[in-house]
Structures are given as structure tokens and as C-alpha cells.
Backbone as ProteinMPNN parsed JSONL, in Angstrom:
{"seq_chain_A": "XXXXXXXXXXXXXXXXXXXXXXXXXXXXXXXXXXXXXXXXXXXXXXXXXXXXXXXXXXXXXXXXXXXXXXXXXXXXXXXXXXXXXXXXXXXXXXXXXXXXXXXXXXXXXXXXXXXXXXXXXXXXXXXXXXXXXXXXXXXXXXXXXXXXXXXXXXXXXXXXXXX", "coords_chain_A": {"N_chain_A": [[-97.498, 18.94, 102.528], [-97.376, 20.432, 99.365], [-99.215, 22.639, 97.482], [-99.281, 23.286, 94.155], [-99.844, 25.62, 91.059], [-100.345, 25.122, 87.406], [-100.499, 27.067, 84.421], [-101.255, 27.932, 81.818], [-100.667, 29.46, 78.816], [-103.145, 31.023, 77.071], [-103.333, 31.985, 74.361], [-99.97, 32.37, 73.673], [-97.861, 31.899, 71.64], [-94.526, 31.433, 71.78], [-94.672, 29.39, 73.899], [-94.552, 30.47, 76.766], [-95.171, 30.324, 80.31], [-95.871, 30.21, 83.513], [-95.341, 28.377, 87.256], [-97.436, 28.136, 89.419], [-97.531, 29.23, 93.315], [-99.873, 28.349, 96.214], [-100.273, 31.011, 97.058], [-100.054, 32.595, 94.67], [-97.929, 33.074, 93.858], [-95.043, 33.369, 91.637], [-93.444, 30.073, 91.003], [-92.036, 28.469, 88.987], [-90.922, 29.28, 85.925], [-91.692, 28.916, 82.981], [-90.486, 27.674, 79.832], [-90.708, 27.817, 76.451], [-89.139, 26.767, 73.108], [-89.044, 28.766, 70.079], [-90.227, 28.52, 67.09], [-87.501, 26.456, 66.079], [-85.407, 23.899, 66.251], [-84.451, 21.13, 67.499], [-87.354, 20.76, 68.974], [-88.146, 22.494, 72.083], [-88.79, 22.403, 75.588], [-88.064, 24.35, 78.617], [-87.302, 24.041, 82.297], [-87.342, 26.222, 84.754], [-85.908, 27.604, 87.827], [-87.193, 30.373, 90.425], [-84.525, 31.395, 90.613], [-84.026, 31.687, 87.617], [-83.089, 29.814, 86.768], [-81.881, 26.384, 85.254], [-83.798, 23.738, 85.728], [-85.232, 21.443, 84.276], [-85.472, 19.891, 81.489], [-87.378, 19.661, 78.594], [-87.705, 17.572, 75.322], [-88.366, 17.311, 72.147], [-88.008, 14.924, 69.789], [-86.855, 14.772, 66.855], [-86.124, 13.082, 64.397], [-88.43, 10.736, 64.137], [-90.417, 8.067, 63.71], [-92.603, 7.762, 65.201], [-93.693, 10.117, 67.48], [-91.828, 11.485, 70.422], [-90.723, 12.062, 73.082], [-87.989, 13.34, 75.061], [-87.12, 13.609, 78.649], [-85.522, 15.386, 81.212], [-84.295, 16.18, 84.141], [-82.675, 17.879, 86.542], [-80.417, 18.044, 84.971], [-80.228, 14.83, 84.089], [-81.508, 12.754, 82.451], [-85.173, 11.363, 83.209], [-87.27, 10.053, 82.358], [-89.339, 9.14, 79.286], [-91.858, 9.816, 76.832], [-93.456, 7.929, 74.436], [-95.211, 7.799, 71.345], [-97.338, 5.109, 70.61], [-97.485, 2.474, 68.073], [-100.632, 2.723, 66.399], [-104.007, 2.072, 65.177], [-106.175, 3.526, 65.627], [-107.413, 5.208, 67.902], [-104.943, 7.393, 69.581], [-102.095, 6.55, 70.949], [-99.868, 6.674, 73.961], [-97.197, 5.733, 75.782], [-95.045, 5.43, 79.116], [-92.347, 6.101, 79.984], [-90.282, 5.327, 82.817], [-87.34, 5.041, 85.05], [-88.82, 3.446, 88.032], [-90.512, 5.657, 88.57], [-94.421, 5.353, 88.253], [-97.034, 6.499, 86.861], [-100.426, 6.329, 87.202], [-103.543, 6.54, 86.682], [-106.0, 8.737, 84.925], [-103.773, 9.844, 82.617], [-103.883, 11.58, 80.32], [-106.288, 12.981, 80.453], [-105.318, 14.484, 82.52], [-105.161, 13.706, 85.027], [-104.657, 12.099, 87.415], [-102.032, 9.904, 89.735], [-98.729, 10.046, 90.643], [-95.875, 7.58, 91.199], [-93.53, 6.402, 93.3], [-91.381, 3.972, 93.313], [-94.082, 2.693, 94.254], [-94.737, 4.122, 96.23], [-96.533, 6.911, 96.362], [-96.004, 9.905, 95.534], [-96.838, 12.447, 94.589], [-100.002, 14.246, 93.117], [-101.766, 14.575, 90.354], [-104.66, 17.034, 89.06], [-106.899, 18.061, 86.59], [-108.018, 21.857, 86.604], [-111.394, 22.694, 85.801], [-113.43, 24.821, 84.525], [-112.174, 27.535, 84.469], [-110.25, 29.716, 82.644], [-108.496, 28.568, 79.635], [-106.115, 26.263, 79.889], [-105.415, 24.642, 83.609], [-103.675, 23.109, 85.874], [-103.645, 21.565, 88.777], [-100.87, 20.604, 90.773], [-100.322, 18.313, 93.384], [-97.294, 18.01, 95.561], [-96.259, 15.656, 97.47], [-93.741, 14.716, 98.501], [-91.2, 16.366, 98.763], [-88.617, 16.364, 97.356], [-89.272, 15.127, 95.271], [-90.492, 17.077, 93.562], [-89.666, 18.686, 91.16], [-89.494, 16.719, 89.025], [-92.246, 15.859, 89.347], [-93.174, 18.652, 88.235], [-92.07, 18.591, 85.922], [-93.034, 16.169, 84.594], [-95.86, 17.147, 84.404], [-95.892, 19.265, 82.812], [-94.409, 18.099, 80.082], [-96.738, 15.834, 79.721], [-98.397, 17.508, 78.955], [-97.036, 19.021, 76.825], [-96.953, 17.245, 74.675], [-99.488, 16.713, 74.701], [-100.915, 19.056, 73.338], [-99.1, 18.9, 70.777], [-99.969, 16.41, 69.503], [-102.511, 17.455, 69.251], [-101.822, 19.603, 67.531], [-100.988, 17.574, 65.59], [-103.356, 16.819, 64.669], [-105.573, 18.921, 64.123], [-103.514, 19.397, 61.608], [-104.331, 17.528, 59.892]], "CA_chain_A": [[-97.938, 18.904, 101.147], [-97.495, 21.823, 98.617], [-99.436, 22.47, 95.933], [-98.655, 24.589, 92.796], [-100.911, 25.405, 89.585], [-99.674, 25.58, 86.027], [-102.364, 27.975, 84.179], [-100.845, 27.7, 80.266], [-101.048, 30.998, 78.605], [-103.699, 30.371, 75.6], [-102.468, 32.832, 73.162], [-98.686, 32.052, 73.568], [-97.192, 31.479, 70.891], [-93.693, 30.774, 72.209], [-95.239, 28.745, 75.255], [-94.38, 30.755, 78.096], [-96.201, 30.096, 81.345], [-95.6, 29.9, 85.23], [-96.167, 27.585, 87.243], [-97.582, 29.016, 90.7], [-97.792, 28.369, 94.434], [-101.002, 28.962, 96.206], [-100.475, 32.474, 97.128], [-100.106, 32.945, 93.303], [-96.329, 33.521, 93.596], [-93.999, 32.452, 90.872], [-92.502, 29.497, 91.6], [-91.277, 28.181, 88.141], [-91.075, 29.529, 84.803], [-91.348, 27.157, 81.52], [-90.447, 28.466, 78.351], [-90.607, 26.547, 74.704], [-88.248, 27.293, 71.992], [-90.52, 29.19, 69.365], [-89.34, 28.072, 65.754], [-86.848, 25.844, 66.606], [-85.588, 22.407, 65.927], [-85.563, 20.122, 67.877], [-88.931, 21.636, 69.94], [-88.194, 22.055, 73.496], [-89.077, 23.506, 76.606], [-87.196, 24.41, 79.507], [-88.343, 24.937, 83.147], [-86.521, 26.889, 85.256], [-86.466, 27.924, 89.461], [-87.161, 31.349, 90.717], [-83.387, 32.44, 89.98], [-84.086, 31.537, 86.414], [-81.489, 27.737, 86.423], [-82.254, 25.589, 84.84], [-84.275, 22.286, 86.472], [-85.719, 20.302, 83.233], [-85.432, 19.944, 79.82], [-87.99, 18.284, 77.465], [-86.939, 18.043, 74.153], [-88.988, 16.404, 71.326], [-87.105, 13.763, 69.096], [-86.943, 15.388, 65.878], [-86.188, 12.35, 63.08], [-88.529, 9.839, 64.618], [-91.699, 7.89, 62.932], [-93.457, 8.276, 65.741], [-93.212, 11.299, 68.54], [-91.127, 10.854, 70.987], [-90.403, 13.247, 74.274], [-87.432, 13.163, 76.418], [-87.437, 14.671, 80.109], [-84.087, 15.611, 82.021], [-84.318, 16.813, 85.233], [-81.528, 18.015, 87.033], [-79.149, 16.678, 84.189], [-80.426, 13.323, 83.931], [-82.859, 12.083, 81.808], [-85.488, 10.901, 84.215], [-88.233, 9.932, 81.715], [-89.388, 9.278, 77.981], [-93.18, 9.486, 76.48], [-93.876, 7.956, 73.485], [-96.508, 7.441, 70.581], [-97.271, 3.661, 70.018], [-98.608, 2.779, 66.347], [-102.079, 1.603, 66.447], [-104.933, 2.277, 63.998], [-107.668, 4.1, 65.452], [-107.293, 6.144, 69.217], [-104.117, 7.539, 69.692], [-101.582, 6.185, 72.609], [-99.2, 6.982, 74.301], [-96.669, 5.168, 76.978], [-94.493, 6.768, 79.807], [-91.102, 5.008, 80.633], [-89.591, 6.18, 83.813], [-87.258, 3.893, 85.869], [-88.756, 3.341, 89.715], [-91.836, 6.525, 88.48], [-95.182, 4.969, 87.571], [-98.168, 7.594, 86.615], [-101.528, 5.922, 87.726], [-104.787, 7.278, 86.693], [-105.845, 8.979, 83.291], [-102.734, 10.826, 82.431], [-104.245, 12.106, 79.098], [-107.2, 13.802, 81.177], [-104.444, 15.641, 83.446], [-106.302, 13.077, 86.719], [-103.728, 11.117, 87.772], [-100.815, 10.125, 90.737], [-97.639, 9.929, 90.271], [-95.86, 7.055, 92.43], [-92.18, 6.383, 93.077], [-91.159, 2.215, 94.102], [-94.926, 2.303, 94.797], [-95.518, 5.366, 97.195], [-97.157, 8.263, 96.293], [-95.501, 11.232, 95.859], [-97.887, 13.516, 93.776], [-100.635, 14.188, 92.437], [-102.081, 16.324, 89.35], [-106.108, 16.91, 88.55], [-107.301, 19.432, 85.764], [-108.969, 22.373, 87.192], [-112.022, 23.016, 85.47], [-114.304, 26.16, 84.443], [-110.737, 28.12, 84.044], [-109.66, 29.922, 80.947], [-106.736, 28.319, 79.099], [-105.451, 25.236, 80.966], [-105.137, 24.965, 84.758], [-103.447, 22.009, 86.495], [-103.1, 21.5, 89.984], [-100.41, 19.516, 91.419], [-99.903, 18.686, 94.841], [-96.607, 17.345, 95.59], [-96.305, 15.216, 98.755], [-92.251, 14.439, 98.722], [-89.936, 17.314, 98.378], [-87.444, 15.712, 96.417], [-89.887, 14.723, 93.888], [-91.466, 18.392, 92.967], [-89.201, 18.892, 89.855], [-90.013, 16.137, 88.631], [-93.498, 16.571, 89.004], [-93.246, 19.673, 87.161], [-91.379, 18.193, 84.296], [-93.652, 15.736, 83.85], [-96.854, 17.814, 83.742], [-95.385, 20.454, 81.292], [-94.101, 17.139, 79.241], [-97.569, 15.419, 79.129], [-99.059, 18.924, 78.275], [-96.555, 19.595, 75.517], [-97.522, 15.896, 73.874], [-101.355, 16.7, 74.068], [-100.648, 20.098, 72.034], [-98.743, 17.95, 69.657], [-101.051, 15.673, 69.292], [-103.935, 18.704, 68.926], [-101.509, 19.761, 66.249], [-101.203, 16.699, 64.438], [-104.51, 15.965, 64.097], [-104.951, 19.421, 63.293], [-103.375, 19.505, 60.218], [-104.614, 16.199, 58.612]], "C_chain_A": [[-97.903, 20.312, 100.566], [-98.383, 21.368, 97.141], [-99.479, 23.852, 95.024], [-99.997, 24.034, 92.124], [-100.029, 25.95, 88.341], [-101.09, 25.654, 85.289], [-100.973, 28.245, 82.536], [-101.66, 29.098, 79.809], [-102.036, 31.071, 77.141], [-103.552, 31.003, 74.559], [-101.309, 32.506, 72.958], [-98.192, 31.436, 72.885], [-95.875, 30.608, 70.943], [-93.493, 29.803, 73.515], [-94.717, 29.011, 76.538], [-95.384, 30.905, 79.612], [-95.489, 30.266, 82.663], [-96.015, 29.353, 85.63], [-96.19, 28.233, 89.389], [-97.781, 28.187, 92.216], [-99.468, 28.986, 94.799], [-101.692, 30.657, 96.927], [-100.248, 33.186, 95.789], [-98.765, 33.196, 92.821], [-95.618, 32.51, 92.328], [-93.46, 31.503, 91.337], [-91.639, 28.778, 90.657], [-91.583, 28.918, 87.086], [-90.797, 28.929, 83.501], [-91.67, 28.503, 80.334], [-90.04, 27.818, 77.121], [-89.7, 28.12, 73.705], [-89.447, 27.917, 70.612], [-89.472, 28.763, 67.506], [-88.422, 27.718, 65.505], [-86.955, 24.527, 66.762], [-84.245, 21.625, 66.81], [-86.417, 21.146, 68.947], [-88.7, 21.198, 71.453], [-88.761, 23.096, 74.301], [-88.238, 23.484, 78.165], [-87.841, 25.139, 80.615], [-87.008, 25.347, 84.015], [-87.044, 27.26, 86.94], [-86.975, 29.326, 89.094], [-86.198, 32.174, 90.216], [-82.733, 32.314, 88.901], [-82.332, 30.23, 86.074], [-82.639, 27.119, 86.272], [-82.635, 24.479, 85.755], [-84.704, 21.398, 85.702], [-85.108, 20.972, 82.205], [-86.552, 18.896, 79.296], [-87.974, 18.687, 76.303], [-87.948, 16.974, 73.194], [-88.022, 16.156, 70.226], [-87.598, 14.181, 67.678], [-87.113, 14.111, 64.651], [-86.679, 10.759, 64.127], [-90.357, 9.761, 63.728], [-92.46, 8.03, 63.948], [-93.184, 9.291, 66.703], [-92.824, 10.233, 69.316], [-90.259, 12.301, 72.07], [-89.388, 12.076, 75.434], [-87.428, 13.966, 77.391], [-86.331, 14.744, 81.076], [-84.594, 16.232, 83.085], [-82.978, 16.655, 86.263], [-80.577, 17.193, 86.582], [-79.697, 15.956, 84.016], [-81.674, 13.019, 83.485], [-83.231, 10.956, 82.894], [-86.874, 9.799, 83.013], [-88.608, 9.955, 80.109], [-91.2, 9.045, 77.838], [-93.048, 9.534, 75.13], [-95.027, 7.62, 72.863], [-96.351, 5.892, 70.404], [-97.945, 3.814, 68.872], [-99.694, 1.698, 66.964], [-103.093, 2.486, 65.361], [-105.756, 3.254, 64.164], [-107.042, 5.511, 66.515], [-105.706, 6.345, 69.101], [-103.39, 7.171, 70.865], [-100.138, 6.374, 72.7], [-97.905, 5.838, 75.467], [-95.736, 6.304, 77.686], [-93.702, 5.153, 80.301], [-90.318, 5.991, 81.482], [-89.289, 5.072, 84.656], [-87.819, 4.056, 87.251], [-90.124, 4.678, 89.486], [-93.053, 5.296, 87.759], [-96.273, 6.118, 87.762], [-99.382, 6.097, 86.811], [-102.676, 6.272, 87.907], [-104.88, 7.773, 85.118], [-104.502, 10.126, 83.351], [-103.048, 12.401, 80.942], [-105.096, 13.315, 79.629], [-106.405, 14.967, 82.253], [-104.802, 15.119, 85.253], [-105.463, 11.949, 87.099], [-102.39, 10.931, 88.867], [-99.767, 9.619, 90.186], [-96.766, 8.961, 91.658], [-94.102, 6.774, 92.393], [-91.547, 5.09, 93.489], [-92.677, 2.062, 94.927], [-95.688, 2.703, 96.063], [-95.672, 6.593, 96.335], [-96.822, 9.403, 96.559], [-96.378, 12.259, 95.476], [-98.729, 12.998, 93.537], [-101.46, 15.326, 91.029], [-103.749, 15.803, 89.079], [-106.225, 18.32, 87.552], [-108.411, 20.109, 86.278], [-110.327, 22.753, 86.115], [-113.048, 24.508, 85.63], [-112.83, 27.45, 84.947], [-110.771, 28.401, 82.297], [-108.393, 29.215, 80.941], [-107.12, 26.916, 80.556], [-105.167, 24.84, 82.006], [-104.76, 23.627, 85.285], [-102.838, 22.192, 88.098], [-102.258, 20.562, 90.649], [-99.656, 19.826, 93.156], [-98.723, 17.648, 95.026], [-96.9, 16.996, 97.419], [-95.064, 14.588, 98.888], [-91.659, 15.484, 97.909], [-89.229, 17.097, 97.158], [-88.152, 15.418, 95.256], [-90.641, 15.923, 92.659], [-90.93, 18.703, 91.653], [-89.713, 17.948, 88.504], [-91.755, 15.482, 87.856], [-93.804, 17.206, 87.78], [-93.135, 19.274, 85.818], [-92.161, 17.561, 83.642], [-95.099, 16.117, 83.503], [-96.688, 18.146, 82.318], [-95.282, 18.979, 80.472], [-95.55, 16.63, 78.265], [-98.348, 16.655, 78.062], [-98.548, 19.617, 76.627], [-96.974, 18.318, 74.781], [-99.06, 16.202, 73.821], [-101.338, 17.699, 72.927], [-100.092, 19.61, 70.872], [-99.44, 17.579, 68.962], [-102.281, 16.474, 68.215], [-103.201, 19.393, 67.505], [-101.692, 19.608, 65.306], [-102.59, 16.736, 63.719], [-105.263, 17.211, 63.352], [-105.027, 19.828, 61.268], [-103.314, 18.22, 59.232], [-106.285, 16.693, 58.356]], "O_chain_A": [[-98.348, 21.267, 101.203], [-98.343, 20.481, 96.288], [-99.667, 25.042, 95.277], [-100.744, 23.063, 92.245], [-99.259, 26.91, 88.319], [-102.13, 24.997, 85.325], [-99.886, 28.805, 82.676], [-102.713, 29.609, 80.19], [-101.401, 31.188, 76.093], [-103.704, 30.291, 73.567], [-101.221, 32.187, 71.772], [-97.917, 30.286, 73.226], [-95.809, 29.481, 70.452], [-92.409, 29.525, 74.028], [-94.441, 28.128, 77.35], [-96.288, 31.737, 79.685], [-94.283, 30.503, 82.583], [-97.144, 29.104, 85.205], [-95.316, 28.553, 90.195], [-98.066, 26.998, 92.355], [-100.135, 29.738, 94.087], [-102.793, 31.161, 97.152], [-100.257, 34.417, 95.819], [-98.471, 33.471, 91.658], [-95.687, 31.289, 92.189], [-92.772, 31.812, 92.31], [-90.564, 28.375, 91.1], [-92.722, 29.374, 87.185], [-89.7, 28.523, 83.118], [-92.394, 29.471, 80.099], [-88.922, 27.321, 76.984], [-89.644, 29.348, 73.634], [-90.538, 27.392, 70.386], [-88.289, 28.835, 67.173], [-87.91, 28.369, 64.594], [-87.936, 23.91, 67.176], [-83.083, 21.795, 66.442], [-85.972, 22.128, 69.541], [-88.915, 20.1, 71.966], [-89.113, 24.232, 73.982], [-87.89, 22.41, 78.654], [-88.531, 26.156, 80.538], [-85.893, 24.837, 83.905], [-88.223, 27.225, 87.291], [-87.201, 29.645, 87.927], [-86.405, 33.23, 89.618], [-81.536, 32.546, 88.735], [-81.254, 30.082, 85.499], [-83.771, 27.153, 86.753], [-81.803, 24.212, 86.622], [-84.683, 20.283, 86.223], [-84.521, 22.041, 82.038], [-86.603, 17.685, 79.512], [-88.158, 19.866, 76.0], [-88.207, 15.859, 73.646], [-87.305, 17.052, 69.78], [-88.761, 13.911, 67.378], [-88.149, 14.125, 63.987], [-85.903, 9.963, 64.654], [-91.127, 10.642, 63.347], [-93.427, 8.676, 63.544], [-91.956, 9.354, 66.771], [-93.029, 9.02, 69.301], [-89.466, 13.176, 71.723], [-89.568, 11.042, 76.079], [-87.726, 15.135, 77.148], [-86.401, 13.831, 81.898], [-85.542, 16.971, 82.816], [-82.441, 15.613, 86.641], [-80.022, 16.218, 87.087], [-80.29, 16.498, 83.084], [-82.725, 13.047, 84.125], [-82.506, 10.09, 83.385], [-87.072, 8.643, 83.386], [-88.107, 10.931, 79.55], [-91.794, 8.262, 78.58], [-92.702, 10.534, 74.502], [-95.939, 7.161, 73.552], [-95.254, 5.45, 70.064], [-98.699, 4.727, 68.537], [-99.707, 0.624, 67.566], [-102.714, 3.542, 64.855], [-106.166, 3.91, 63.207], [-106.435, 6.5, 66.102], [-105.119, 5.441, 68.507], [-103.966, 7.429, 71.923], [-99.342, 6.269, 71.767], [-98.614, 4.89, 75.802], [-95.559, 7.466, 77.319], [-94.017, 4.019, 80.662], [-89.837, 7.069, 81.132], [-90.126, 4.268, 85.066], [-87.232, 4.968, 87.833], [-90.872, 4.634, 90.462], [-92.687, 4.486, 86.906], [-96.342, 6.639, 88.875], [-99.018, 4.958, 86.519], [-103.104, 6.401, 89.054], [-104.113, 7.382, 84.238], [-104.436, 11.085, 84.12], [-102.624, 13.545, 80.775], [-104.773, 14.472, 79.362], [-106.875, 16.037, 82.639], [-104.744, 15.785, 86.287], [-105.901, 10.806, 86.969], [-101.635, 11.902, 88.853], [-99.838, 8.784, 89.284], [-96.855, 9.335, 92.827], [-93.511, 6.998, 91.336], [-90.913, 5.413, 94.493], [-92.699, 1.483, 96.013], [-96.614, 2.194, 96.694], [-94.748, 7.088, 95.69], [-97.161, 10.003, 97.579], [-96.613, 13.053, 96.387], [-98.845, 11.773, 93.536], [-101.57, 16.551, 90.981], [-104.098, 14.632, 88.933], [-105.695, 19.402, 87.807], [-109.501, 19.572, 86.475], [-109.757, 23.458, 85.282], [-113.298, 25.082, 86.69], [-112.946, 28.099, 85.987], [-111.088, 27.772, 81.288], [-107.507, 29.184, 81.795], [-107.869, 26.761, 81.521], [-104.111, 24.264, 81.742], [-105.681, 22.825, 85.132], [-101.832, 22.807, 88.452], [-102.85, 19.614, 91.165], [-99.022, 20.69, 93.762], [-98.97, 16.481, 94.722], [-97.452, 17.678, 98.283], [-95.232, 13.59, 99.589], [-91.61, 15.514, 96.68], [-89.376, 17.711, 96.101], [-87.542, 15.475, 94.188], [-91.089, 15.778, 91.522], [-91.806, 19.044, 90.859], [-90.143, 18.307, 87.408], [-92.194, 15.033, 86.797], [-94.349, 16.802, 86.753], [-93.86, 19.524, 84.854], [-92.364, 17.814, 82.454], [-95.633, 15.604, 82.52], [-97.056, 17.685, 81.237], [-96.425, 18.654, 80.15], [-95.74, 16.744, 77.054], [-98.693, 16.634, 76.881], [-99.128, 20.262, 75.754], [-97.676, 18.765, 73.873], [-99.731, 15.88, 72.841], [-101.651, 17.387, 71.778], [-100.673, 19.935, 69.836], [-99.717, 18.097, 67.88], [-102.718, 16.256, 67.085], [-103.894, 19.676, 66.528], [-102.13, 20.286, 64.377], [-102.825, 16.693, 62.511], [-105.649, 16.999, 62.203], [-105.783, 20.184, 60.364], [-102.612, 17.965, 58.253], [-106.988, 16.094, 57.542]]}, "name": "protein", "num_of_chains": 1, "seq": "XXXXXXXXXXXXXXXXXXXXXXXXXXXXXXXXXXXXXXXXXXXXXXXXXXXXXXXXXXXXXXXXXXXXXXXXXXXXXXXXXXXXXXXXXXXXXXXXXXXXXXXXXXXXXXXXXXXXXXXXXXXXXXXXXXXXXXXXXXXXXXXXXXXXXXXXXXXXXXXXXXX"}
């Protein structure tokens, strides 16, 4: 099992962050487009390549996040319309998320095993998420979809915001 932390930089304007192992080492670097249309963010290894993309869906009535990883759109989160609470869904073929996803407390499962998991660390400045991956192959993924949900809550915190 490895686990990383993504610690969101709370000033950052252009949303640059790292996302760390637990000797504190770099192990990814995510960086958002800063005034820039369509609004994305891009995470990257150690020798700065590319491993995701999430890109928010520019001419859409409701939001709408796609998630590439290694090439291939792996994942989509969108807004459903409803009246009151705000919601969300998460379409990923053969991934199901399982737990509050909104709260940052939730596993991530793959045909129904358990590859990850992410919890929000608390009493932290700024943002802290810990995820522990438990299948190799799945750690990008992971990643992508933290950062993803994380860029949809800021959204969100936007929207609401400026009404």
C-alpha cells in the first residue's frame, strides 16, 4: 500500500499544488490553466509528462468535468438539475466511488475490489487529502480523480459564490 497527500495551496491563484508521498517527496505536480477557456488542470509525474487531464465542459447548462488519464478518458462528473442541494454523479466504466465523495471520505473500487482509498485530513491549513492506493496500476487514476472532485467542489464554492 502507498499512500500520498495532496495539500492544495490556499492562496493559488493558478492552482498549483503537489501531490506528496509520505516522506514529503514530490511525487506529482497538478497545475490549472489560470484564465483560460476551457478550465483545466493537468497532472503530471516527477519528469514533468503528462498523466491526466481534466478539462471542464465549457458550453454546457450544467457543469460538466472530463478526466483522461493516460490518453483515455477514464471518467466524467456531472451536475444533475434539482431544486434545492446540489448533486453531482460520477460515470466511470468498471470504477465505482463508495462513500461520501463530496466530504473527500470515500473508496474507490474497480469490478468491485478495492483499490483506493481517500479521507480528508483534518486540523490542516488549506486542504489535505490522503489517499492510499492499494493497486499500482490504479494510482493515476486515483490522483485524477481526487484533483477532479476537488476542482468541482471549488466550482461549486464559486458558483454559489457569486449568486
Amino acid at each position: 500500500m502507498r499512500q500520498l497527500y495532496m495539500k492544495q495551496k490556499v492562496f493559488s491563484l493558478s492552482g498549483k499544488f503537489t501531490v506528496k508521498d509520505k516522506e514529503q517527496q514530490d511525487v506529482y505536480y497538478v497545475e490549472g490553466s489560470f484564465l483560460q477557456i476551457p478550465k483545466t488542470f493537468t497532472i503530471m509525474d516527477p519528469t514533468r509528462k503528462d498523466i491526466a487531464l481534466i478539462t471542464k465542459k465549457v458550453f454546457s447548462l450544467l457543469p460538466k468535468f472530463f478526466v483522461e488519464v493516460d490518453g483515455r478518458e477514464v471518467l466524467t462528473i456531472k451536475k444533475e438539475f434539482t431544486f434545492f442541494k446540489a448533486k453531482y454523479t460520477i460515470d466511470a466504466e468498471g470504477v465505482e466511488v463508495r462513500g461520501n465523495w463530496w466530504d473527500m471520505n470515500f473508496e474507490v473500487l474497480q469490478h468491485g475490489k478495492v483499490v483506493g482509498s481517500v479521507s480528508k485530513q483534518w486540523l490542516t491549513w488549506g486542504d489535505t487529502y490522503e489517499v492510499k492506493v492499494l493497486d499500482e496500476e490504479m494510482e493515476h487514476l486515483l490522483i485524477a480523480l481526487v484533483v477532479a472532485i476537488d476542482c468541482v467542489k471549488a466550482d461549486e464554492a464559486a458558483t454559489a459564490a457569486a449568486t
